[in-house]
PAZAPA-4460 file (N, C-alpha, C; in steps of 0.05 Angstrom, whole numbers, plus 32768, in hexadecimal, padded with zeros to 4 digits):
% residues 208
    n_x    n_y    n_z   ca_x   ca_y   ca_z    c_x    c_y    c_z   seq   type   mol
   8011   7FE8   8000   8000   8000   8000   8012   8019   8000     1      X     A
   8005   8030   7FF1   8016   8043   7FEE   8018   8054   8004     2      X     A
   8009   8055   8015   7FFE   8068   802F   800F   8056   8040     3      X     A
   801D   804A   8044   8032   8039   8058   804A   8035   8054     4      X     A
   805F   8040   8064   807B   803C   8069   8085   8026   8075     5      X     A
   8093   8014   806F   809D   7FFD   808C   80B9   7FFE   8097     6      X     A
   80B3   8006   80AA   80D7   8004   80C2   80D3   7FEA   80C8     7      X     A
   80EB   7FE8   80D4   80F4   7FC6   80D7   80F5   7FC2   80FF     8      X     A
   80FC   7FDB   8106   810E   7FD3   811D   80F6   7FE5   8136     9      X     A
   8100   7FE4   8146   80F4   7FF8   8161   8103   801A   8163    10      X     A
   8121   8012   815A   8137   8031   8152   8121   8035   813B    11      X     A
   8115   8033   8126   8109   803C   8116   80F4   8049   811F    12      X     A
   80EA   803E   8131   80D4   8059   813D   80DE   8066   8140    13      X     A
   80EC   806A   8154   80FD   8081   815F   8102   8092   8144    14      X     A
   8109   8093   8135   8113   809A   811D   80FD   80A6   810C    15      X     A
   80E5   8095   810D   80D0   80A5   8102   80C7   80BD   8112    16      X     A
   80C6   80BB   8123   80C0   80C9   813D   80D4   80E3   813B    17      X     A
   80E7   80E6   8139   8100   80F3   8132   80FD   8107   8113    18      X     A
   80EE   80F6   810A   80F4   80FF   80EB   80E3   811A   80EE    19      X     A
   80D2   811C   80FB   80B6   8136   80FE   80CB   8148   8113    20      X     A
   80DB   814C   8118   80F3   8160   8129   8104   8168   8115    21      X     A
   8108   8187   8111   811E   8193   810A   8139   8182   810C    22      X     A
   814A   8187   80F9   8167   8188   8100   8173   819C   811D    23      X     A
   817F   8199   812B   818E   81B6   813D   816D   81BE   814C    24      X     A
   815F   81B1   814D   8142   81C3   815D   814E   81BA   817B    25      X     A
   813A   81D6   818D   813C   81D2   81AB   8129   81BB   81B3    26      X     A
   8131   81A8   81BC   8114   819A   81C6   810C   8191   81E3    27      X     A
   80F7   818C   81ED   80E8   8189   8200   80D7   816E   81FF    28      X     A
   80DF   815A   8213   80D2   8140   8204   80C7   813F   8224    29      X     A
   80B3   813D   8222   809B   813A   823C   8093   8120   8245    30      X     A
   809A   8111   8254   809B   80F1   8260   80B2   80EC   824D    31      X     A
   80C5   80F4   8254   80DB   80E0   8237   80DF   80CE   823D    32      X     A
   80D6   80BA   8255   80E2   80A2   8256   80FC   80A1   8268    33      X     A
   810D   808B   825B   812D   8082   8257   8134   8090   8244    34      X     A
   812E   80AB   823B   8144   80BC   822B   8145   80B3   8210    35      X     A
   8140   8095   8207   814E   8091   81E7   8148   80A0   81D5    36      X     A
   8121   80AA   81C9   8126   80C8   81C1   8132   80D8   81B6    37      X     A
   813A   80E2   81D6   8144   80F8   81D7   8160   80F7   81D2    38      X     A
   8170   80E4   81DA   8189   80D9   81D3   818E   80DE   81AF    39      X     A
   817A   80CB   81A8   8178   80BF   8191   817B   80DB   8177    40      X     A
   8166   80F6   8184   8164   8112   817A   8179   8121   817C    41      X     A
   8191   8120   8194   81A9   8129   819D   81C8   811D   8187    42      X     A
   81C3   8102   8187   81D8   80FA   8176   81DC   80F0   815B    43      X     A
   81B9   80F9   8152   81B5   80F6   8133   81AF   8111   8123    44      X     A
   81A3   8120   8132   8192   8134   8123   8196   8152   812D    45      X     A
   81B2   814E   814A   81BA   8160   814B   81AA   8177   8167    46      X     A
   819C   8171   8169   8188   8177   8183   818B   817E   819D    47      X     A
   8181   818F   81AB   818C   8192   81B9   8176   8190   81CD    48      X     A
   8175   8195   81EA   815A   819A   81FF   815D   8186   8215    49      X     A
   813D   8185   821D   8140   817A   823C   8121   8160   8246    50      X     A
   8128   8154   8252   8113   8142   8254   8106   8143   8269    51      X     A
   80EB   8141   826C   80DA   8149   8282   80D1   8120   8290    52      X     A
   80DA   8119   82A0   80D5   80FD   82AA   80D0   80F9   82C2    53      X     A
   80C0   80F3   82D0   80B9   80E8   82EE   80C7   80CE   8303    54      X     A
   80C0   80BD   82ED   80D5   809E   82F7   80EE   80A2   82F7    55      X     A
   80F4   80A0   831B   8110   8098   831F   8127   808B   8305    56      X     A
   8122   8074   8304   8130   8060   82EF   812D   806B   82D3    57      X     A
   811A   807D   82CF   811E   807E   82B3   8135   809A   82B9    58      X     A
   8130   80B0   82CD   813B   80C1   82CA   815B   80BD   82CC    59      X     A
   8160   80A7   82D5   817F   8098   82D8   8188   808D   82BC    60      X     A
   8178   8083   82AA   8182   8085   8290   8180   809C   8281    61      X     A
   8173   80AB   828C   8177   80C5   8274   8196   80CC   827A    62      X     A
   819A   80D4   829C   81B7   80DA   829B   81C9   80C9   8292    63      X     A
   81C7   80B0   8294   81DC   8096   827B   81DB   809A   8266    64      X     A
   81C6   80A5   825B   81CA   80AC   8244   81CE   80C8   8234    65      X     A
   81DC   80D6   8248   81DC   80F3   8240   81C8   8104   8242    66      X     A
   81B6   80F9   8248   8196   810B   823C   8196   8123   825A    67      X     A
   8191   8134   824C   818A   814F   8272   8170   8145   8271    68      X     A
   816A   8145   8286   8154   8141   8295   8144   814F   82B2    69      X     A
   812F   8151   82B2   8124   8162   82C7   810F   8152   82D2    70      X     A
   8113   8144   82EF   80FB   812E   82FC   80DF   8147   82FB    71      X     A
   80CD   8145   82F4   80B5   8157   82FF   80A2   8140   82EA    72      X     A
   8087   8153   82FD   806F   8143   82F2   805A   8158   82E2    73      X     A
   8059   814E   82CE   8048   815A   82BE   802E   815D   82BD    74      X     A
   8027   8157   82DB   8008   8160   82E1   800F   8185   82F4    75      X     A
   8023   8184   82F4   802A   81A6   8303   8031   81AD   82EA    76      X     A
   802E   81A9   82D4   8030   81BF   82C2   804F   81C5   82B5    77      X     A
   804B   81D8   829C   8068   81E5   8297   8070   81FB   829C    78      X     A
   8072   8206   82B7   806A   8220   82C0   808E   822A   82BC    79      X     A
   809D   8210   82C6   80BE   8216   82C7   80C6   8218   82A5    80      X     A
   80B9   8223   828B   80C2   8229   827D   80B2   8236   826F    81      X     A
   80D1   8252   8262   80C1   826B   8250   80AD   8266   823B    82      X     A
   809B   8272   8230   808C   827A   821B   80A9   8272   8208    83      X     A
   80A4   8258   81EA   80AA   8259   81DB   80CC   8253   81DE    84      X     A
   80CC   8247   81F3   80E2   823F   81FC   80F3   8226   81EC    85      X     A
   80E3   8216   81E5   80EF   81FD   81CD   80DD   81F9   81B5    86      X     A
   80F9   81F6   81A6   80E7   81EF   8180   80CB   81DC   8182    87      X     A
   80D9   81C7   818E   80C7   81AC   8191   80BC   81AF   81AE    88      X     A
   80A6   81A7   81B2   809C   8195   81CC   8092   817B   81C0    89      X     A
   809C   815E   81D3   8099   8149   81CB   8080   8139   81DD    90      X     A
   8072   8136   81D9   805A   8121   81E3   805B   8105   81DB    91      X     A
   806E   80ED   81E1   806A   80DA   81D5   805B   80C9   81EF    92      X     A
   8045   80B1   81E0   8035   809E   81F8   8038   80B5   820D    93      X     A
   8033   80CE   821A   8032   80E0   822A   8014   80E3   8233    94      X     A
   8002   80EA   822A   7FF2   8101   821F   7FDB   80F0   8234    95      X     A
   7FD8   80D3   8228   7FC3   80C0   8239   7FC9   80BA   8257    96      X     A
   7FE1   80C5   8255   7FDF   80BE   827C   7FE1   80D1   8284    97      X     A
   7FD8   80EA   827F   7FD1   8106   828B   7FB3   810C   8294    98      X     A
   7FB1   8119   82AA   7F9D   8125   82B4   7F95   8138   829F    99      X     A
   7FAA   814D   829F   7FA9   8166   829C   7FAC   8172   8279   100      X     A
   7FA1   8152   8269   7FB0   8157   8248   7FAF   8169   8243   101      X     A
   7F92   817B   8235   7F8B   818E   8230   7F98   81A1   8231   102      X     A
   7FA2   81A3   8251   7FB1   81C1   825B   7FCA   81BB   8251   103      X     A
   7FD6   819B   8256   7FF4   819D   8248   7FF0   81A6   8226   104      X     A
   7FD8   8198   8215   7FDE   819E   8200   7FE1   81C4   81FC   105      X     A
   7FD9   81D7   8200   7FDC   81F4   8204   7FF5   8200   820C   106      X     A
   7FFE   81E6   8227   8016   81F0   8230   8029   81E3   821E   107      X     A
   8029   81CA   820B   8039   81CC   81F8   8040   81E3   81DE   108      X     A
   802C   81EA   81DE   802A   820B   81C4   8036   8221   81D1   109      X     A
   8033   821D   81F2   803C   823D   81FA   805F   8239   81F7   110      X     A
   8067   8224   81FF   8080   8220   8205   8092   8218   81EB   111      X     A
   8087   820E   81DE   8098   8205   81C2   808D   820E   81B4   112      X     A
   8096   820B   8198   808D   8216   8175   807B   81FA   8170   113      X     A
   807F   81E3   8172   8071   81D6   8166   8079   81BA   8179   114      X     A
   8057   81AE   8180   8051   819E   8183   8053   817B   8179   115      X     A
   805D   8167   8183   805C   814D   817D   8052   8139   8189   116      X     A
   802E   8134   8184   802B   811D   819F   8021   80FF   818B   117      X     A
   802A   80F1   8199   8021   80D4   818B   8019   80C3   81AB   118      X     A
   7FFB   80BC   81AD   7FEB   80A9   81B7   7FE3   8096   81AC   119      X     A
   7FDB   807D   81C2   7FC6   8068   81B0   7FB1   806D   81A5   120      X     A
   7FAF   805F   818D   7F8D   806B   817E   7F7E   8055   8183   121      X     A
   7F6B   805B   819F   7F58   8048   81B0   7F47   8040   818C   122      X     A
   7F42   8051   8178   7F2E   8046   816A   7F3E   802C   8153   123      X     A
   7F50   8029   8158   7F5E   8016   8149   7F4E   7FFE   8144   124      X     A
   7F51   7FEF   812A   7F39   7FD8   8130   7F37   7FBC   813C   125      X     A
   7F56   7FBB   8148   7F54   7FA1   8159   7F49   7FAC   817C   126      X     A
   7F48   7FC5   8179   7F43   7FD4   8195   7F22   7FCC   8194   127      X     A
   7F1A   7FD2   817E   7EFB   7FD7   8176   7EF3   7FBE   817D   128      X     A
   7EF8   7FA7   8177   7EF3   7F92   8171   7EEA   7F7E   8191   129      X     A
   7F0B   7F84   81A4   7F03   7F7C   81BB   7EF5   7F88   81CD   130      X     A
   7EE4   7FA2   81C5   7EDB   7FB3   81DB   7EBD   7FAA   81CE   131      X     A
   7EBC   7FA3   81B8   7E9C   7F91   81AD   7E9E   7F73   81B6   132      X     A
   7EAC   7F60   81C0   7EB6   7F4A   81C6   7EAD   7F58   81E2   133      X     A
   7EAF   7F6D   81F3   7EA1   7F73   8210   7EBF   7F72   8222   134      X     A
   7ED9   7F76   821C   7EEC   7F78   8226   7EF8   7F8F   821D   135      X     A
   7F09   7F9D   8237   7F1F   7FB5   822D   7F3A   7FB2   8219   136      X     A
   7F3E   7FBE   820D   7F56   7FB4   81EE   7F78   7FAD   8202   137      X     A
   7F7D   7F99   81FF   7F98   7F91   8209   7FAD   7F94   81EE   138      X     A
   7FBE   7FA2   81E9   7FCC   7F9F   81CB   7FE7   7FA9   81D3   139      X     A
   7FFC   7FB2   81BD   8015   7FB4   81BA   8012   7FD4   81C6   140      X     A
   7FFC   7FE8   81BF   7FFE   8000   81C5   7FF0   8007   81E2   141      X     A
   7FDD   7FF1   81E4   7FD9   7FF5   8200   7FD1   7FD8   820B   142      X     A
   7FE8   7FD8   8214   7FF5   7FB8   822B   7FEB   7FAD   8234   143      X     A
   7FDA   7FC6   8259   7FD3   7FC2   826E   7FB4   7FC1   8269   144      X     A
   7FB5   7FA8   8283   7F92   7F9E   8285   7F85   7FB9   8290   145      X     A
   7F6D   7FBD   8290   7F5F   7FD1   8294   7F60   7FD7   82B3   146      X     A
   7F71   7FC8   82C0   7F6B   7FD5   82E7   7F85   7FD5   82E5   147      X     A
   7F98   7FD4   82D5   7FBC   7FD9   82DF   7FC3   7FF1   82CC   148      X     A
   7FAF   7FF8   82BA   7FC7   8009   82A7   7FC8   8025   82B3   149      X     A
   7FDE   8030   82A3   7FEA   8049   82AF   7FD8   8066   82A0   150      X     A
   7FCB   8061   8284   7FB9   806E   8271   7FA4   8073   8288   151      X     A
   7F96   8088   8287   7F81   8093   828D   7F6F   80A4   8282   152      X     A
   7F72   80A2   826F   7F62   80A9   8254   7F6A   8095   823F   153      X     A
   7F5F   8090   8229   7F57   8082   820F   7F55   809C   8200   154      X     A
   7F55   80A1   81EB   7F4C   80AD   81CC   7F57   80A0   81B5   155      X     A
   7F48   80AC   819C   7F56   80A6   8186   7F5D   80C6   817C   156      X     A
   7F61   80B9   8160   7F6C   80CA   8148   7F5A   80DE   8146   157      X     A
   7F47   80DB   8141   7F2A   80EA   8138   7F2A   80F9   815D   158      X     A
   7F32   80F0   8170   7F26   8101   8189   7F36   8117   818B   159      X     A
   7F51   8115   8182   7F68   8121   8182   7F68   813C   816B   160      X     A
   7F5D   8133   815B   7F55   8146   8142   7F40   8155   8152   161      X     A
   7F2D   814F   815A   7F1C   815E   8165   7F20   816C   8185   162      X     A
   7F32   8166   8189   7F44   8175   81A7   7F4D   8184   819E   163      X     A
   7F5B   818E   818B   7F72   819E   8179   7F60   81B4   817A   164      X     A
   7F4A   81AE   815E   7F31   81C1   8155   7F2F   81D1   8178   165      X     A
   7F1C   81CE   8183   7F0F   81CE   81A1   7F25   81DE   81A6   166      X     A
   7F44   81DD   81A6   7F4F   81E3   81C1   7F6A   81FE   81AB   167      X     A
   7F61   8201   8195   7F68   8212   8184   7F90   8211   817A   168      X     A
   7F90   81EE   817A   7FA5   81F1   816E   7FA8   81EC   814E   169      X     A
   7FB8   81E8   8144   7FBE   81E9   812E   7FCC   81CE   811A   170      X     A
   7FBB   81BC   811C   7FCA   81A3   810D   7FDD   81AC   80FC   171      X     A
   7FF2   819B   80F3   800E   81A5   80DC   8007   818A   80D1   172      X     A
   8010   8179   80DD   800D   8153   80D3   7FF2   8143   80DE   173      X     A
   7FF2   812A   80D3   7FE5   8110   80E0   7FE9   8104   80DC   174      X     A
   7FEB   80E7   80E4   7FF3   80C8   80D8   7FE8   80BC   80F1   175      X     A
   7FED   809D   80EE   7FF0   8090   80FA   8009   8076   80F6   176      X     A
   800A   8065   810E   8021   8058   8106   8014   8039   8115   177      X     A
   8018   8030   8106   8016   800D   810D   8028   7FFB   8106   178      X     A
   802F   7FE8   811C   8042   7FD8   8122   8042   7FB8   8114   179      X     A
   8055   7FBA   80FF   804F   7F9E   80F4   8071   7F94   80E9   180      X     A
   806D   7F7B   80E7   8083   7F6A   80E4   809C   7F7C   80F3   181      X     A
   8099   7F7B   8114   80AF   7F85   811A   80B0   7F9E   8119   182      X     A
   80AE   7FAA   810A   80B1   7FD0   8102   8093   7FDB   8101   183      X     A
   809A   7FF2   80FB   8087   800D   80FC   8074   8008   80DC   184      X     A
   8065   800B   80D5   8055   8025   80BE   804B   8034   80C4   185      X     A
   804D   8048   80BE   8048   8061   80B4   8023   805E   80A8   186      X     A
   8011   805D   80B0   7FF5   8062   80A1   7FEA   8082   80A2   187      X     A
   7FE3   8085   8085   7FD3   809E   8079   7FBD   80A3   807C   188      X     A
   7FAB   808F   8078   7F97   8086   8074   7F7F   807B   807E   189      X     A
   7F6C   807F   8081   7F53   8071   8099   7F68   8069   80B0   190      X     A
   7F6B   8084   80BB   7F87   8085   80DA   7F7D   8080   80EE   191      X     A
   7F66   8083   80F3   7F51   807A   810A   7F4D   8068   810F   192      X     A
   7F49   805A   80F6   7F45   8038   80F4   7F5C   8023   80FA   193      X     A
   7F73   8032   80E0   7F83   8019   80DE   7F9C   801F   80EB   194      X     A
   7F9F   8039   8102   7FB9   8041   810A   7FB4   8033   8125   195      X     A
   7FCD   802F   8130   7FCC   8026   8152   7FDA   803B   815C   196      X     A
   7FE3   8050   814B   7FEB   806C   8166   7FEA   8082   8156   197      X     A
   7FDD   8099   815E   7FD9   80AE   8148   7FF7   80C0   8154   198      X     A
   7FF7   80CF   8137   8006   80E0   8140   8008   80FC   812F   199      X     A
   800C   8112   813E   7FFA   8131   8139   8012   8145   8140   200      X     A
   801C   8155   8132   802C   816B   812E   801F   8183   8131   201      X     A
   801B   819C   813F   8013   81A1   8144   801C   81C6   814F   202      X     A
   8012   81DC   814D   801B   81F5   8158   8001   8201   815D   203      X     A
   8008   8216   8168   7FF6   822A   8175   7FE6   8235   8154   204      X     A
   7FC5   823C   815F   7FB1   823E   8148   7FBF   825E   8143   205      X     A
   7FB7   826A   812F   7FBA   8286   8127   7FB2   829A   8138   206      X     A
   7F94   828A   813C   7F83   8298   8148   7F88   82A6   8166   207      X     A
   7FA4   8293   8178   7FA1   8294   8195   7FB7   82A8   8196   208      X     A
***
């Protein structure tokens, strides 16, 4: 299909993920994890910035791996940084385990030029499928049984489009990406349906 790319590896996400970042941009990656990322943005693409992470252990690999890092929780907000302060703000798997999305998505526009968030797309159709079967969706993008997971919200593609509209940002991209033989694609196409994680580029509307 022409609307599909195939990566091979797990570094290939990363890499797709990468590819929507400037060369030399400031960036801001919000839950980064273990740093790779951000690592990955620093020693390929030239990058520079800081990672916002809560977990002890992960924040111990960011420093193994070079990455700066700042322990805080992203339900207090981005109050510790200027208006327009980084090229990028990064939202990866972030967005669903927030209280406070909404306000982060805003506080992503105030603080950076342009937005990056990729979530699971609850409307995916093997999601669809076991929630008509009368069970919650167990899959590659979302793991945890419905009383352990760390998500506290669900959306899809289409909810996310319509959060944007509502909350006056400014789509740039869309896709989705689904996980097959090992690697990534890239889908264009009926993204609601056939993506298992959307993903949305994103800046402040004209209007605000």
């Amino acid at each position: 299909m022409k609307n599909i790319e195939i990566f091979s590896s797990e570094a290939a996400l990363i890499a797709e993920i990468a590819n929507l970042v400037p060369r030399g941009a400031h960036v801001l990656d919000l839950g980064c994890g273990d740093g790779a990322l951000l690592a990955h943005l620093q020693a390929e693409r030239g990058c520079t910035g800081y990672g916002i992470e809560l977990d002890d252990a992960n924040v111990l690999s960011c420093v193994q791996r070079g990455v700066r890092v700042i322990q805080h929780n992203l339900e207090s907000g981005l109050s510790l940084f200027a208006d327009q302060s980084f090229d990028v703000v990064l939202q990866i798997n972030t967005l669903q385990n927030l209280r406070n999305a909404q306000t982060m998505l805003s506080e992503t526009v105030r603080v950076g030029k342009l937005g990056v968030v990729v979530f699971p797309n609850f409307a995916h159709w093997p999601n669809r499928l076991q929630v008509l079967g009368g069970r919650m969706p167990v899959t590659k993008t979302l793991p945890y049984e419905w009383h352990d997971t760390p998500n506290i919200r669900v959306g899809t593609f289409a909810d996310f489009a319509a959060l944007a509209r509502k909350s006056g940002l400014e789509v740039k991209r869309s896709f989705g990406l689904t996980f097959v033989r090992g690697g990534v694609a890239r889908q264009e196409r009926l993204v609601n349906f056939l993506a298992e994680s959307a993903v949305f580029t994103f800046t402040q509307g004209k209007s605000r």
